[in-house]
KETI-340112 format. One line per 3 residues: number of its first residue (from 1); for each residue x, y, z of N, C-alpha, C, CB. Coordinates in steps of 0.02 Angstrom, whole numbers, plus 50000, padded with zeros to 5 digits. Glycine has a CB too. Layout:
REM residues N
NUM) X Y Z X Y Z X Y Z X Y Z | ...
END
This chain:
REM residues 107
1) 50157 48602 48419 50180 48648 48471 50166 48719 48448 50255 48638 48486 | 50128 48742 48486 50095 48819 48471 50150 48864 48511 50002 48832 48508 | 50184 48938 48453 50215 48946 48476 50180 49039 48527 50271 48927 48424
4) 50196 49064 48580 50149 49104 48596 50193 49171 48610 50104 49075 48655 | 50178 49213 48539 50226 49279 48554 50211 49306 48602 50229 49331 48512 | 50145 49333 48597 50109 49372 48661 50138 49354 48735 50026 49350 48663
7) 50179 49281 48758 50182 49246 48790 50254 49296 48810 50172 49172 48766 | 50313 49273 48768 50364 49266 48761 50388 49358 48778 50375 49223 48691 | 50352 49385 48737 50360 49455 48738 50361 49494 48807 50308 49480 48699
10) 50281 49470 48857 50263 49480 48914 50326 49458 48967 50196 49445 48921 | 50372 49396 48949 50399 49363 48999 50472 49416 48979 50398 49268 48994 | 50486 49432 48919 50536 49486 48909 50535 49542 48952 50532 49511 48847
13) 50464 49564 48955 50452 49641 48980 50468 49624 49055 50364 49679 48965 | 50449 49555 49075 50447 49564 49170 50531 49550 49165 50386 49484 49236 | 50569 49501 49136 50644 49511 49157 50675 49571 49138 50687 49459 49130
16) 50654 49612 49094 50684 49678 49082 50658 49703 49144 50663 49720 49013 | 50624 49705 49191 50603 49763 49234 50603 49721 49284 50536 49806 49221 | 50628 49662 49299 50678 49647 49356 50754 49656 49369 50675 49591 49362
19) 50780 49654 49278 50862 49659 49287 50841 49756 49310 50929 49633 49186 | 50810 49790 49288 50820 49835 49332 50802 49873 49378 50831 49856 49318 | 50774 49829 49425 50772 49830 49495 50837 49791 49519 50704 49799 49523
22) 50865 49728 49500 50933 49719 49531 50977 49763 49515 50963 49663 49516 | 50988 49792 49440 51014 49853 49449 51036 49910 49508 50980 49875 49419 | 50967 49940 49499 50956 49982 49565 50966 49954 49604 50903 50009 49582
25) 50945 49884 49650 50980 49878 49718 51056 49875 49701 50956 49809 49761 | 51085 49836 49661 51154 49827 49668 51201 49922 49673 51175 49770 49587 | 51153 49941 49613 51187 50016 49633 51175 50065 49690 51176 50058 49584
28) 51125 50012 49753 51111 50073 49817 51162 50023 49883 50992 50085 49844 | 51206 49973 49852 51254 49937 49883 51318 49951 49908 51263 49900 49851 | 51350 49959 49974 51411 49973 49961 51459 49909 50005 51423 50055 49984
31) 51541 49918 49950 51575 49850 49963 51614 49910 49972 51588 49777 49910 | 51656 49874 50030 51708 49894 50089 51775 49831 50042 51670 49864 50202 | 51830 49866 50023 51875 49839 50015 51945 49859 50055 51873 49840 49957
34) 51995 49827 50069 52068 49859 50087 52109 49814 50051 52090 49862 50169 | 52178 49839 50067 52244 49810 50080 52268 49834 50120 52285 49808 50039 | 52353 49793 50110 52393 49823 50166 52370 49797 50250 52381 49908 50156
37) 52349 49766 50233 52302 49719 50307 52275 49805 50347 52385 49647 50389 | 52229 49823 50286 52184 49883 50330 52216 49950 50324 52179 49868 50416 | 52272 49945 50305 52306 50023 50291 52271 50062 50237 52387 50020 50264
40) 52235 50041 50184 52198 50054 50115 52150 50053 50154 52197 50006 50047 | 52080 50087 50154 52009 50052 50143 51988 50116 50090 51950 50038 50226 | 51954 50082 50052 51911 50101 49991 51821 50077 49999 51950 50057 49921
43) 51792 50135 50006 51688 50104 50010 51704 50150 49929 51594 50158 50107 | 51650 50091 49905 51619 50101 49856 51544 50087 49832 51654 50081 49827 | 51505 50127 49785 51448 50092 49772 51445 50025 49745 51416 50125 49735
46) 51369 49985 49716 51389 49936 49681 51391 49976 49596 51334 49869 49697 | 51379 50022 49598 51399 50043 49521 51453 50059 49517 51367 50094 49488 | 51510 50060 49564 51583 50078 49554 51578 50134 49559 51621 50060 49497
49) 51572 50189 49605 51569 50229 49623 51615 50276 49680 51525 50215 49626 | 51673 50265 49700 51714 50279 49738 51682 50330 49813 51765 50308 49689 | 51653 50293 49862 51645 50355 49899 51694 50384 49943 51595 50348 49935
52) 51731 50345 49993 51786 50349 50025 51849 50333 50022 51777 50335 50058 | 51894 50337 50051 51959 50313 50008 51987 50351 50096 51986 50359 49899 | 52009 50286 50154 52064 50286 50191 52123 50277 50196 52059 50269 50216
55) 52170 50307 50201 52253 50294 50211 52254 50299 50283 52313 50353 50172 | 52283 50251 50347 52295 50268 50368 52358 50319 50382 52277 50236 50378 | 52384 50335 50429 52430 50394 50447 52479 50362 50440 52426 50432 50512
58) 52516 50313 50455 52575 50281 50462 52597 50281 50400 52574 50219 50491 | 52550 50289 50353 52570 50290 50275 52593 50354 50264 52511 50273 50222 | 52596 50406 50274 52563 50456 50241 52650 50507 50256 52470 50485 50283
61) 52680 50476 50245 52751 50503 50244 52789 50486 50178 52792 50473 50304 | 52827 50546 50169 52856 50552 50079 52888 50494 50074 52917 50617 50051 | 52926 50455 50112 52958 50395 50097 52943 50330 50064 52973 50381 50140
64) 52860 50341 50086 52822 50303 50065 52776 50311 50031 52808 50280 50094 | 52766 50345 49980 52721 50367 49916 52718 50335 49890 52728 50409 49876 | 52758 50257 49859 52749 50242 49788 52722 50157 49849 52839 50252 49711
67) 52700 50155 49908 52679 50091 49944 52620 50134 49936 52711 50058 50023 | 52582 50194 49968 52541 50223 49979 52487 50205 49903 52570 50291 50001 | 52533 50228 49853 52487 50237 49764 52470 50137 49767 52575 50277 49657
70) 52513 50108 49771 52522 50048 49770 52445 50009 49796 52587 50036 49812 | 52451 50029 49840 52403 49976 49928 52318 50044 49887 52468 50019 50091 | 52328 50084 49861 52259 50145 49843 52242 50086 49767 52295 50271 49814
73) 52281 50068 49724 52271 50037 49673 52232 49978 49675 52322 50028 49651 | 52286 49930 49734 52253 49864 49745 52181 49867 49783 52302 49818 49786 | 52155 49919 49820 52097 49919 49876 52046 49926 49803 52095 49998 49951
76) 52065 49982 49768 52025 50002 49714 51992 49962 49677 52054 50032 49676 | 52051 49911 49645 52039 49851 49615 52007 49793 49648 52093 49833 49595 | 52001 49792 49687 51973 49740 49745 51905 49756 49741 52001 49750 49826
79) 51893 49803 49764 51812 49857 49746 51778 49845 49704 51813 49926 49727 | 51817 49848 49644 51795 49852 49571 51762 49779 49561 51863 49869 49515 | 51809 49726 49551 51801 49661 49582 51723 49622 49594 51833 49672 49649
82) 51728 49662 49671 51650 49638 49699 51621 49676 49692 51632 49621 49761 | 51611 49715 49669 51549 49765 49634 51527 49718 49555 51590 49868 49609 | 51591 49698 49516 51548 49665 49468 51515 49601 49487 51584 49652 49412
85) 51562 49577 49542 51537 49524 49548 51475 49512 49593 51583 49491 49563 | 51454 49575 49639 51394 49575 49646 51341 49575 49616 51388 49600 49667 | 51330 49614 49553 51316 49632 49481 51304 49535 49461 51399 49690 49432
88) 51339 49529 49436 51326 49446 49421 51288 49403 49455 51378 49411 49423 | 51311 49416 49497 51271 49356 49565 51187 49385 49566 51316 49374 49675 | 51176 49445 49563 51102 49477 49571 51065 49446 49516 51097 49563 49564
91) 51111 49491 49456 51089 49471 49373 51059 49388 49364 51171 49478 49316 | 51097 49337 49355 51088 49276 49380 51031 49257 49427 51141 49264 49407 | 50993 49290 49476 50934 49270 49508 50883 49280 49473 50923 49296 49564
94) 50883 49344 49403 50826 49344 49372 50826 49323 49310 50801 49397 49375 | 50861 49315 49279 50883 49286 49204 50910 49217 49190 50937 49325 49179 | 50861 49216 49137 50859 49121 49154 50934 49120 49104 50761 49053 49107
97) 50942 49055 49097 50973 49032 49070 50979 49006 49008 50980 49013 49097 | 51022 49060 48957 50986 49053 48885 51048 49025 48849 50952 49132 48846 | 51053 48954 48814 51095 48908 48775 51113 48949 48725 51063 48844 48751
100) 51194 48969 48731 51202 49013 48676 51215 49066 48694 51156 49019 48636 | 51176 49125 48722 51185 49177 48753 51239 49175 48804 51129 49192 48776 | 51291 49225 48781 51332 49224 48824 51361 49284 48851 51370 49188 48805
103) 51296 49310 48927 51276 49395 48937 51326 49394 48998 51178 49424 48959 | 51343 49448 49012 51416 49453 49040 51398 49438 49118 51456 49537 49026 | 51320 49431 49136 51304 49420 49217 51284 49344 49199 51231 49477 49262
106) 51287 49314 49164 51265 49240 49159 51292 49202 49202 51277 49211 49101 | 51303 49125 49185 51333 49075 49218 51386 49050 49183 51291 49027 49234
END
């Protein structure tokens, strides 16, 4: 069994310069999260990027500050979430599957 660096090296260079093109798409992505059944919404990039951040109005009274920080936390976290987990799911279409390797977008 002939082993073929030249081979191995070339097939390195094309998954390096596919994981970043999924990269880049995943980071020109945006995931819509809420809580609060819609009182929160949070858009974010897929690089975790915070662009918007809704409260509705019904919130937005002193009585309710520490539901308001609350329902901003969980949308956030939700975001965060499927942004990695978009990240994985992409990663995974171009990277094979290496016994042993255990890369944080794997299987």
């Amino acid at each position: 069994m002939n082993f073929d660096f030249t081979k191995l090296m070339s097939q390195a260079r094309d998954m390096q310069e596919n994981m970043k093109k999924v990269q880049e798409h995943v980071r020109s992505q945006t995931i819509h999260a809420e809580s609060g059944a819609g009182l929160v919404k949070v858009e974010m990039s897929g690089d975790m990027q915070v662009r918007s951040l809704h409260i509705d109005s019904s919130l937005l009274t002193s009585d309710k500050a520490q539901i308001v920080q609350d329902l901003v936390v969980a949308a956030m976290n939700t975001a965060i979430v499927e942004a990695q987990e978009l990240m994985k799911s992409e990663m995974q279409k171009v990277t094979p599957a290496i016994p042993g390797m255990n890369l944080p977008f794997g299987s």
